[in-house]
PyMOL Python script that loads the backbone (N, CA, C, O; Angstrom):
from pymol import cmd

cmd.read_pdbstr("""\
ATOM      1  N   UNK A   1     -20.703 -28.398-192.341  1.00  0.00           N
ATOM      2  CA  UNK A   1     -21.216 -29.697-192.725  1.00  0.00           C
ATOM      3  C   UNK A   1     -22.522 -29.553-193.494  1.00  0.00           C
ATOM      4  O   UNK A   1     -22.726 -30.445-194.317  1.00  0.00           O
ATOM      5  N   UNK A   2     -23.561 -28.480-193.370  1.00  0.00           N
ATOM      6  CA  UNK A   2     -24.794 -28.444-193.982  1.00  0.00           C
ATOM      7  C   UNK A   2     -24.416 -28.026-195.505  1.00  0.00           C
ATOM      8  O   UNK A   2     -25.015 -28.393-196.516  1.00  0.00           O
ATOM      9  N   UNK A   3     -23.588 -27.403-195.455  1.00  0.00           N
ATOM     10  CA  UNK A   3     -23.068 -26.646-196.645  1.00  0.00           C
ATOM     11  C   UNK A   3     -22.791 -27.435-197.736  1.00  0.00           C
ATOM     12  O   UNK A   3     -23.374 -27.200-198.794  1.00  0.00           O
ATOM     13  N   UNK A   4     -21.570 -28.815-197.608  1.00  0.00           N
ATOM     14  CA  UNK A   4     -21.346 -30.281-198.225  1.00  0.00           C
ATOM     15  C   UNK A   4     -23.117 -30.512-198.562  1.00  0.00           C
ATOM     16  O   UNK A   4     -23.649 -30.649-199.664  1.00  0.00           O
ATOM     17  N   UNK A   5     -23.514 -30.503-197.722  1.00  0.00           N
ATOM     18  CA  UNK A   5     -24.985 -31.459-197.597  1.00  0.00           C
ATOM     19  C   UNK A   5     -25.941 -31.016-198.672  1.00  0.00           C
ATOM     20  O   UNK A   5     -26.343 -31.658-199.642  1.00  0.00           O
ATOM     21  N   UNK A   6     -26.255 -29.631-198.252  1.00  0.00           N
ATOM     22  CA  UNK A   6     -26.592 -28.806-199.302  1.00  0.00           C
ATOM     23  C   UNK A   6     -25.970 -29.012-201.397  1.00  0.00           C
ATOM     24  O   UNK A   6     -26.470 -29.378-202.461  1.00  0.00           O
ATOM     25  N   UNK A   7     -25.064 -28.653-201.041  1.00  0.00           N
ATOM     26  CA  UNK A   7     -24.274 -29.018-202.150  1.00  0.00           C
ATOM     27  C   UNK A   7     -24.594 -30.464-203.071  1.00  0.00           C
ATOM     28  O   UNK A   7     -24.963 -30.740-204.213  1.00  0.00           O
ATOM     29  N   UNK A   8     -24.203 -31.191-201.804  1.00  0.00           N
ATOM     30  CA  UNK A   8     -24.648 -32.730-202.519  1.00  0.00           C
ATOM     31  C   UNK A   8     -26.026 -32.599-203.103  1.00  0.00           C
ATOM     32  O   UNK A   8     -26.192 -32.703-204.318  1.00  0.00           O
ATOM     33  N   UNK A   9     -26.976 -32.384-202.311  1.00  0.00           N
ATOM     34  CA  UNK A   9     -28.197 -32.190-202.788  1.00  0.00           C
ATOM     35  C   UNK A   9     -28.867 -31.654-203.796  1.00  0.00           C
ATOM     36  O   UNK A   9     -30.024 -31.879-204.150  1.00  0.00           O
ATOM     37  N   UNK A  10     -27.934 -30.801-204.320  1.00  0.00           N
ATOM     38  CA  UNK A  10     -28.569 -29.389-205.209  1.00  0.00           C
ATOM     39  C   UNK A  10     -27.836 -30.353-206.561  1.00  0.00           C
ATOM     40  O   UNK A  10     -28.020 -30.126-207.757  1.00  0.00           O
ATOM     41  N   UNK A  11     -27.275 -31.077-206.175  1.00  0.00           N
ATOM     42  CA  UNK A  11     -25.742 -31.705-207.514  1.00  0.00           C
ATOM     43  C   UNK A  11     -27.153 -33.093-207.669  1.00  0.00           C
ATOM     44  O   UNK A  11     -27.782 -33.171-208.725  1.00  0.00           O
ATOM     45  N   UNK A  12     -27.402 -33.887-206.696  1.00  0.00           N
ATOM     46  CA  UNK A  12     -28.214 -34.891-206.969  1.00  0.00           C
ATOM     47  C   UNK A  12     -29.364 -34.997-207.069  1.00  0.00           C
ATOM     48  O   UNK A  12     -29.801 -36.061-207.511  1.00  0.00           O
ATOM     49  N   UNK A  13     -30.334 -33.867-206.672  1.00  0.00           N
ATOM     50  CA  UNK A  13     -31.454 -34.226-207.070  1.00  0.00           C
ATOM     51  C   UNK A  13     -31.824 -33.991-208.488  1.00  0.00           C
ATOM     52  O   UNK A  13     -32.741 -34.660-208.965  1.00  0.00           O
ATOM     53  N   UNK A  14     -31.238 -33.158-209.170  1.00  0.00           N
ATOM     54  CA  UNK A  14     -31.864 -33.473-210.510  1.00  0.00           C
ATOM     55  C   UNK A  14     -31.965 -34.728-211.227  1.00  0.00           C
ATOM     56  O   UNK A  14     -32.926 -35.071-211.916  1.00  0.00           O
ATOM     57  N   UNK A  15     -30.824 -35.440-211.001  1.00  0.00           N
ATOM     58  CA  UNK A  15     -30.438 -36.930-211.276  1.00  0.00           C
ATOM     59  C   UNK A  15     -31.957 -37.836-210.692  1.00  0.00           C
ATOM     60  O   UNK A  15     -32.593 -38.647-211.366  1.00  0.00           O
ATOM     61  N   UNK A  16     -32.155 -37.551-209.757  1.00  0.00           N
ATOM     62  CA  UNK A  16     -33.141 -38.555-208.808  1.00  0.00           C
ATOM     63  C   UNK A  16     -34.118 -37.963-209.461  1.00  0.00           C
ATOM     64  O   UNK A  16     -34.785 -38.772-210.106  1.00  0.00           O
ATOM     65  N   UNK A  17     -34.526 -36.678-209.562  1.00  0.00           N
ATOM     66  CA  UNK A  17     -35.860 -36.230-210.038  1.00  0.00           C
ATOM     67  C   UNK A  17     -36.248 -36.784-211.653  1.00  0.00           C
ATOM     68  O   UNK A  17     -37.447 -36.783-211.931  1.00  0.00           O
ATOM     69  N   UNK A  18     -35.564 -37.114-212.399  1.00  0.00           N
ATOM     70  CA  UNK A  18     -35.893 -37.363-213.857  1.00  0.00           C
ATOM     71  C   UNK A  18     -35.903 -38.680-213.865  1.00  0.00           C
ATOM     72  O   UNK A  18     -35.353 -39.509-213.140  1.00  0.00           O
ATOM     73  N   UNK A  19     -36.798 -38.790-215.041  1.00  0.00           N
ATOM     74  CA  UNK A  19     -36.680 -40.307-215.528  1.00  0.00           C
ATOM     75  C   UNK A  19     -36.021 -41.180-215.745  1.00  0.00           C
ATOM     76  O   UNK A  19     -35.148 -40.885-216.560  1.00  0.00           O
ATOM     77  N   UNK A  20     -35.991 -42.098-215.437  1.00  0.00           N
ATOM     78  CA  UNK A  20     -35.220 -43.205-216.067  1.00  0.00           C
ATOM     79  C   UNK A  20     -34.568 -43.589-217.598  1.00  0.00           C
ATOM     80  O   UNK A  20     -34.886 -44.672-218.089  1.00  0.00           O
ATOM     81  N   UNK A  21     -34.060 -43.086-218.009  1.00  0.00           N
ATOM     82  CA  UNK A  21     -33.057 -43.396-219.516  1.00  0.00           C
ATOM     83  C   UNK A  21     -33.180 -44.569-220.272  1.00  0.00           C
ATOM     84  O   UNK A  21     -32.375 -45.473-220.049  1.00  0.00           O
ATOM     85  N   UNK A  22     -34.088 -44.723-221.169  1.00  0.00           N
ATOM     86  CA  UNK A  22     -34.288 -46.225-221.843  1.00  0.00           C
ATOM     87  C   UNK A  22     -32.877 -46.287-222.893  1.00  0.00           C
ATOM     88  O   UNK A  22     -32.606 -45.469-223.772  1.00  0.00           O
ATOM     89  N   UNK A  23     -32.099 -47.493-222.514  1.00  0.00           N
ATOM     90  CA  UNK A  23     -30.838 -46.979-222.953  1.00  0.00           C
ATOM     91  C   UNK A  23     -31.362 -48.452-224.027  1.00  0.00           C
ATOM     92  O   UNK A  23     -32.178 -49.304-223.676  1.00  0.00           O
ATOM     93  N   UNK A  24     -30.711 -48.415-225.208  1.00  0.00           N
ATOM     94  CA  UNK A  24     -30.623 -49.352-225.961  1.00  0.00           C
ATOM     95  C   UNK A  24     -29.324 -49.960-226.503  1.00  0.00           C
ATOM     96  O   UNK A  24     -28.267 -49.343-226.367  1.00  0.00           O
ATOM     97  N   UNK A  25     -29.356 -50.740-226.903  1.00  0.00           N
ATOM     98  CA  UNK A  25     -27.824 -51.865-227.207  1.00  0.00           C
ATOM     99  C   UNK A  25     -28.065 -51.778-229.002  1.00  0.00           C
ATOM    100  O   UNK A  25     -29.116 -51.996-229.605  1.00  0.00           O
ATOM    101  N   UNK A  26     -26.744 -51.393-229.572  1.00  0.00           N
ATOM    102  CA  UNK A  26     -27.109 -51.531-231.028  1.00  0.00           C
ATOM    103  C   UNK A  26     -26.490 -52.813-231.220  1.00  0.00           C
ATOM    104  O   UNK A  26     -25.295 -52.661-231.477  1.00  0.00           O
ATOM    105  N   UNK A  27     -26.836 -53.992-231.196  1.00  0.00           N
ATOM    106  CA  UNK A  27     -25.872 -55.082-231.831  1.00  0.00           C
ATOM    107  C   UNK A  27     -26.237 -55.771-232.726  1.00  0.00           C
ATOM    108  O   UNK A  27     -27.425 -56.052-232.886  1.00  0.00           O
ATOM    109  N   UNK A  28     -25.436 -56.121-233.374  1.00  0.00           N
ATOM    110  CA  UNK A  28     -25.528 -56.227-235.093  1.00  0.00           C
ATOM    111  C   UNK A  28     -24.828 -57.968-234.758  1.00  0.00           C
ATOM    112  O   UNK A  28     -24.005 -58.140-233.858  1.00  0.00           O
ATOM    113  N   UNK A  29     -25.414 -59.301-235.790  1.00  0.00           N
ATOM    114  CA  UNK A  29     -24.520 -60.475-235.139  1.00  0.00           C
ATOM    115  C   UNK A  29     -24.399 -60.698-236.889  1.00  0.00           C
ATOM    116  O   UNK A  29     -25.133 -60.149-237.710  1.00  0.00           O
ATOM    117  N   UNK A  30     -23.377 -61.565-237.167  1.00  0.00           N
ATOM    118  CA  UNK A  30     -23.484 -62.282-238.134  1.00  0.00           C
ATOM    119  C   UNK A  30     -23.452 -63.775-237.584  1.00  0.00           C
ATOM    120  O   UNK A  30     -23.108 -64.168-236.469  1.00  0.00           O
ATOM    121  N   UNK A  31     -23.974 -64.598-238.847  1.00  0.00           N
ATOM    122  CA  UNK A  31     -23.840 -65.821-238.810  1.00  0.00           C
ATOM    123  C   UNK A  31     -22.747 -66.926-237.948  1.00  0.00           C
ATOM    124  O   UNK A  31     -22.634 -66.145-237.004  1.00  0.00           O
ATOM    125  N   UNK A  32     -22.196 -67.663-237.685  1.00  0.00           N
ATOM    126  CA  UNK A  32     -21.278 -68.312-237.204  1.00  0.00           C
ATOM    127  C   UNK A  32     -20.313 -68.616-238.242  1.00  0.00           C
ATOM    128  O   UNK A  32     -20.754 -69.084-239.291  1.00  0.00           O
ATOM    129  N   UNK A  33     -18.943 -68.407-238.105  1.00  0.00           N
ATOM    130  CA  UNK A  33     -17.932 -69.235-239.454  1.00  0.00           C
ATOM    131  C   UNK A  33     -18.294 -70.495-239.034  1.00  0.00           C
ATOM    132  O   UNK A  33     -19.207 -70.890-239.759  1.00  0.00           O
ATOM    133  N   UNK A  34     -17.984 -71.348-238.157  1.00  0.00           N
ATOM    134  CA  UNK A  34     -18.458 -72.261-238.425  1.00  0.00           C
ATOM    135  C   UNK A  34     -19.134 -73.055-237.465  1.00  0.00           C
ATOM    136  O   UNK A  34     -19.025 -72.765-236.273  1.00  0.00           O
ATOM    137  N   UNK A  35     -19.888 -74.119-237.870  1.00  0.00           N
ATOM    138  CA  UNK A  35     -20.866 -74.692-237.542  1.00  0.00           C
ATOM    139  C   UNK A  35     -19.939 -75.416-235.932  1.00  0.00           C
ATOM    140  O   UNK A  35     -18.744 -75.697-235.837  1.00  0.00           O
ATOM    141  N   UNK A  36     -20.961 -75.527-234.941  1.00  0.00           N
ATOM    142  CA  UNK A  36     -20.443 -76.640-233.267  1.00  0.00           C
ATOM    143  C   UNK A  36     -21.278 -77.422-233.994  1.00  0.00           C
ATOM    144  O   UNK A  36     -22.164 -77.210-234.821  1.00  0.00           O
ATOM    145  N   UNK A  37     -20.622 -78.697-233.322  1.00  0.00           N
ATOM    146  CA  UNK A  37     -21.620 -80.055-233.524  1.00  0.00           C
ATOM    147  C   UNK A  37     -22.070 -80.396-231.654  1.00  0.00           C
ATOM    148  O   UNK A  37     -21.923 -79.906-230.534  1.00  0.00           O
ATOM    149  N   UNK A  38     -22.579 -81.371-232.238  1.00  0.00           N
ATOM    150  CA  UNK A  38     -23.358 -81.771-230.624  1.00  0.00           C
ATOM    151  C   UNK A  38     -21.799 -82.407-229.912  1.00  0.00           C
ATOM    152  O   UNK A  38     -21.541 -81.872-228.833  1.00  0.00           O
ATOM    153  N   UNK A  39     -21.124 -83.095-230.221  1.00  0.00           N
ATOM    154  CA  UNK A  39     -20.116 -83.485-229.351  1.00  0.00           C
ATOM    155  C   UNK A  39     -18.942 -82.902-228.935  1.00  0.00           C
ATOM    156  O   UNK A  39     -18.058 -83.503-228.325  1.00  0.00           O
ATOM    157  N   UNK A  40     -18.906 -81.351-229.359  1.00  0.00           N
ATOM    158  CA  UNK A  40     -18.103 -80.283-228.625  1.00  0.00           C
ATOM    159  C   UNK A  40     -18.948 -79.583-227.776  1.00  0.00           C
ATOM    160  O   UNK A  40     -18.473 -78.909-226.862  1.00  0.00           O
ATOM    161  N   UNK A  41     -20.548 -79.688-228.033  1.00  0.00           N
ATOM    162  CA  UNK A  41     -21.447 -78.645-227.140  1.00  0.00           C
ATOM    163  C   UNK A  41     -21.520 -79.963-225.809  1.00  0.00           C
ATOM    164  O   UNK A  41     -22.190 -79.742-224.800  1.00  0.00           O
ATOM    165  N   UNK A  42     -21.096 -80.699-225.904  1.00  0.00           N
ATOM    166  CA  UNK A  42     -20.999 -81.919-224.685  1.00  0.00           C
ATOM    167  C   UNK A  42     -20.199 -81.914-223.659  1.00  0.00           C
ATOM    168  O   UNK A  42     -20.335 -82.232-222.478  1.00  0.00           O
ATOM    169  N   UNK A  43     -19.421 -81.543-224.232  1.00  0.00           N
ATOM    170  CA  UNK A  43     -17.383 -81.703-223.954  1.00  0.00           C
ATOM    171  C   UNK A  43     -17.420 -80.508-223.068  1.00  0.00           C
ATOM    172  O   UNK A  43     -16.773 -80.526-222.021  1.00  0.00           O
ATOM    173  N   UNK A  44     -18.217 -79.338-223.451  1.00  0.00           N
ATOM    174  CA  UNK A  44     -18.120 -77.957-223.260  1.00  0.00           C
ATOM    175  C   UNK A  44     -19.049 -77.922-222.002  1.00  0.00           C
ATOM    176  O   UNK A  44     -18.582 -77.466-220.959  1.00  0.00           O
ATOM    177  N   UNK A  45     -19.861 -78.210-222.026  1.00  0.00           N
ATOM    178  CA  UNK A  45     -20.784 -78.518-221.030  1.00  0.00           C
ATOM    179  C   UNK A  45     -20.841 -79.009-219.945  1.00  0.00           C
ATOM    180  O   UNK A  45     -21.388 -78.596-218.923  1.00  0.00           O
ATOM    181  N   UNK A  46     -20.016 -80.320-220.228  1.00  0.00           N
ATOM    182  CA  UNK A  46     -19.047 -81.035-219.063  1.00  0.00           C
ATOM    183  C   UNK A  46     -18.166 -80.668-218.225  1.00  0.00           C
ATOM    184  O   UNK A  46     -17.954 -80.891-217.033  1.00  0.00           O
ATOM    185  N   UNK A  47     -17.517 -79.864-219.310  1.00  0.00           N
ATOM    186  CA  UNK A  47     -16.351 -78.844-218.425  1.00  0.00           C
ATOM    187  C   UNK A  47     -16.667 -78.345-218.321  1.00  0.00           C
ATOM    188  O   UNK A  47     -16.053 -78.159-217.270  1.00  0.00           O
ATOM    189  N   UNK A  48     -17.766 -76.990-218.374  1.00  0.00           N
ATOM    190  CA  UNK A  48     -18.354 -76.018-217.469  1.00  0.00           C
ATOM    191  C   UNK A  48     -18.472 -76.704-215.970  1.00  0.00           C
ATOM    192  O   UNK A  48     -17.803 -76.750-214.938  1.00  0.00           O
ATOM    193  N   UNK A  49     -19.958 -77.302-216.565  1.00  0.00           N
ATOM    194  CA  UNK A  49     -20.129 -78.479-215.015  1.00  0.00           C
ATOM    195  C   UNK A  49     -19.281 -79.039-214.176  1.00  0.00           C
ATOM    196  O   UNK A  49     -19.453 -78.908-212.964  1.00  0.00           O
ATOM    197  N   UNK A  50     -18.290 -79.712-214.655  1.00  0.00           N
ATOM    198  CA  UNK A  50     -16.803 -79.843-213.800  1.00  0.00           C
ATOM    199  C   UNK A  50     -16.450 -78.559-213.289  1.00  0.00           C
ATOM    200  O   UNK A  50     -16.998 -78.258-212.229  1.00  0.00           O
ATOM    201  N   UNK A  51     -15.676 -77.743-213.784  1.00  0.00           N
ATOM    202  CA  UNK A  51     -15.749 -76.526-213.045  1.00  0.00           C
ATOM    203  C   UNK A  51     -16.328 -75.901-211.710  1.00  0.00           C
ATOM    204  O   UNK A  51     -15.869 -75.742-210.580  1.00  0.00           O
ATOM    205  N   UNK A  52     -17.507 -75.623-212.311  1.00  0.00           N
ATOM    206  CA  UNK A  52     -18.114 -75.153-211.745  1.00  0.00           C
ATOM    207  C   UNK A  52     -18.742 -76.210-210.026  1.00  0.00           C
ATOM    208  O   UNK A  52     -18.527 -75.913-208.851  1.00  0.00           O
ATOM    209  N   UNK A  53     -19.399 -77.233-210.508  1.00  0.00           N
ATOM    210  CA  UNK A  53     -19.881 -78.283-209.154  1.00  0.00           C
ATOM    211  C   UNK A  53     -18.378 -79.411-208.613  1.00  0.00           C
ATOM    212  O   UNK A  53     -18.490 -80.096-207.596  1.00  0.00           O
ATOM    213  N   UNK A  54     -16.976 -79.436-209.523  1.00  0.00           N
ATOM    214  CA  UNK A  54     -16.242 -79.906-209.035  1.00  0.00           C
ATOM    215  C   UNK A  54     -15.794 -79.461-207.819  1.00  0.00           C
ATOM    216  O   UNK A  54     -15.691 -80.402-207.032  1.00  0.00           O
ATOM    217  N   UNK A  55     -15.434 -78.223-207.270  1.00  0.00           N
ATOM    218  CA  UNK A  55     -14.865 -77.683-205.857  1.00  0.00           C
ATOM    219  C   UNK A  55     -15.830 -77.910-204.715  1.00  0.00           C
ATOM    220  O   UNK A  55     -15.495 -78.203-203.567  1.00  0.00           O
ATOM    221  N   UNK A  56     -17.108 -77.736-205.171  1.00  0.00           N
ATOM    222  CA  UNK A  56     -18.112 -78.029-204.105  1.00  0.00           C
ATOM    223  C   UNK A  56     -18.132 -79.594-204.003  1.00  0.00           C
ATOM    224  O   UNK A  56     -17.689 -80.001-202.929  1.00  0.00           O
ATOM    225  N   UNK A  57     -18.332 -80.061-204.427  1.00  0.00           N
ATOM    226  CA  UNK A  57     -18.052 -81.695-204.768  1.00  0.00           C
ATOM    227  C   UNK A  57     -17.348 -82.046-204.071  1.00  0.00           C
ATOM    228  O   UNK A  57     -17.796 -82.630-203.085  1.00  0.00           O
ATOM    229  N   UNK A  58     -16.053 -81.897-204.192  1.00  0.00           N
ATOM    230  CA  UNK A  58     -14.667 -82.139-203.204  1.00  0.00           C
ATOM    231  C   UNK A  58     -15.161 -81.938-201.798  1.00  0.00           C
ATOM    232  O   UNK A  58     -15.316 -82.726-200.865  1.00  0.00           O
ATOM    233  N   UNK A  59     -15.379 -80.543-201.938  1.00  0.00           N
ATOM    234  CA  UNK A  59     -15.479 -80.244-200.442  1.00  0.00           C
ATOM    235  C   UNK A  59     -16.670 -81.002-199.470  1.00  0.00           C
ATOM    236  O   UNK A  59     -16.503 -80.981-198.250  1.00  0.00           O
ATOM    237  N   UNK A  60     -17.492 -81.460-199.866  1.00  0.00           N
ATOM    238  CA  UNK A  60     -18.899 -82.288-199.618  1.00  0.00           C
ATOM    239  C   UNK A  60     -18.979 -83.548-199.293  1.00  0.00           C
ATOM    240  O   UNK A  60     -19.869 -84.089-198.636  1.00  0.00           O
ATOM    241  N   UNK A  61     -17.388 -84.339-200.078  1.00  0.00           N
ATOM    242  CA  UNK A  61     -17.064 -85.429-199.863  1.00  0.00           C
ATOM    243  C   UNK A  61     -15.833 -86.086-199.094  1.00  0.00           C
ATOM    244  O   UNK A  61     -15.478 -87.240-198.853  1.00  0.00           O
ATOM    245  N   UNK A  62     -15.239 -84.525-198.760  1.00  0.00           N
ATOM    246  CA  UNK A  62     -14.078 -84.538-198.069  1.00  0.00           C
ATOM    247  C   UNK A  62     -14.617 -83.608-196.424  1.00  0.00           C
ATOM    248  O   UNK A  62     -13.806 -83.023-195.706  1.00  0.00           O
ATOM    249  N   UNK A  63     -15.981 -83.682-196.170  1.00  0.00           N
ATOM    250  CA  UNK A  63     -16.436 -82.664-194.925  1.00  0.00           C
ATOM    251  C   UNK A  63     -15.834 -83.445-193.749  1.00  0.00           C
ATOM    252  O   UNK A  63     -14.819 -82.945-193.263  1.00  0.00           O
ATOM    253  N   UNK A  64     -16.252 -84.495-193.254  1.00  0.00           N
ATOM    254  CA  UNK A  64     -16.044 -85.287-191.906  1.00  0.00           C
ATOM    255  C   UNK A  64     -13.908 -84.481-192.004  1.00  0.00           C
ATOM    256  O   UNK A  64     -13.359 -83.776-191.157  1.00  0.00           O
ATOM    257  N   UNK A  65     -13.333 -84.989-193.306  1.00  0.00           N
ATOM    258  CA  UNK A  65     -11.755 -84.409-192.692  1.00  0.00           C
ATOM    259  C   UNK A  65     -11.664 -83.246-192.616  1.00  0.00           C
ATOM    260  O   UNK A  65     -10.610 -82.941-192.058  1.00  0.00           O
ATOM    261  N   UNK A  66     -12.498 -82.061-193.021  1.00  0.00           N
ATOM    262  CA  UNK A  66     -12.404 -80.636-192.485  1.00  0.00           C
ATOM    263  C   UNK A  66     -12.892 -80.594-191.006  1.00  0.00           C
ATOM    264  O   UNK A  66     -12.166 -79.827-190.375  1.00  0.00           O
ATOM    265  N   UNK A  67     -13.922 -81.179-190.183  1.00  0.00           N
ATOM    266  CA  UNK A  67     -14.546 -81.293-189.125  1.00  0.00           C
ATOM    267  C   UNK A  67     -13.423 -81.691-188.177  1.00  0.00           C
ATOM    268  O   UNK A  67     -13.457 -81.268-187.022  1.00  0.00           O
ATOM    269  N   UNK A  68     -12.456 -82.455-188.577  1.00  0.00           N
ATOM    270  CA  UNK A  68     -11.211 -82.736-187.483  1.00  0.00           C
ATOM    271  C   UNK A  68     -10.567 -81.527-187.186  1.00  0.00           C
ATOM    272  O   UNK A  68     -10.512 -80.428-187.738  1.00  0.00           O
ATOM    273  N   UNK A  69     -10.080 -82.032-186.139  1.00  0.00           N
ATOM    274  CA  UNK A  69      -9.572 -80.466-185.418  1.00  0.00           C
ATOM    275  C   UNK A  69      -8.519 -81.120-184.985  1.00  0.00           C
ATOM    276  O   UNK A  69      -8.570 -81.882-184.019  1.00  0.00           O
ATOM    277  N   UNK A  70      -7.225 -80.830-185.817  1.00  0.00           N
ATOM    278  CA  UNK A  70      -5.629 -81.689-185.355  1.00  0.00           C
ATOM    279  C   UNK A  70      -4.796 -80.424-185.073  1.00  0.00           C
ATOM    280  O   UNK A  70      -3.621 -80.525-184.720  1.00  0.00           O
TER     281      UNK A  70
END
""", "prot")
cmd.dss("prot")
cmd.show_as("cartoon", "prot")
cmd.util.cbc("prot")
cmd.orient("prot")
């Protein structure tokens, strides 16, 4: 078992001993083809929000019938 242990050790500390790696992202964007207007960034927004706070919602307004015990 010391032997594994050993092993692991000799494999990981160099990793632990060095610096941290400043890693960088090359990303390149172009422009948009085409333009959102404000009443799809609405729509979109909404339905995120639905999504997302609709299930909790339900469940928040439907608690007292989870609390029954039938």
């Amino acid at each position: 078992m010391s032997g594994l242990l050993r092993t692991l050790a000799c494999r990981a500390a160099p990793a632990l001993r060095s610096h941290a790696v400043a890693q960088r992202a090359n990303i390149f964007t172009k422009p948009a083809k085409e333009k959102i207007g404000a009443l799809e960034t609405v729509i979109a927004l909404g339905m995120f929000s639905l999504a997302i706070l609709g299930p909790s919602g339900w469940i928040l307004a439907h608690l007292e019938d989870y609390k029954k015990k039938e």
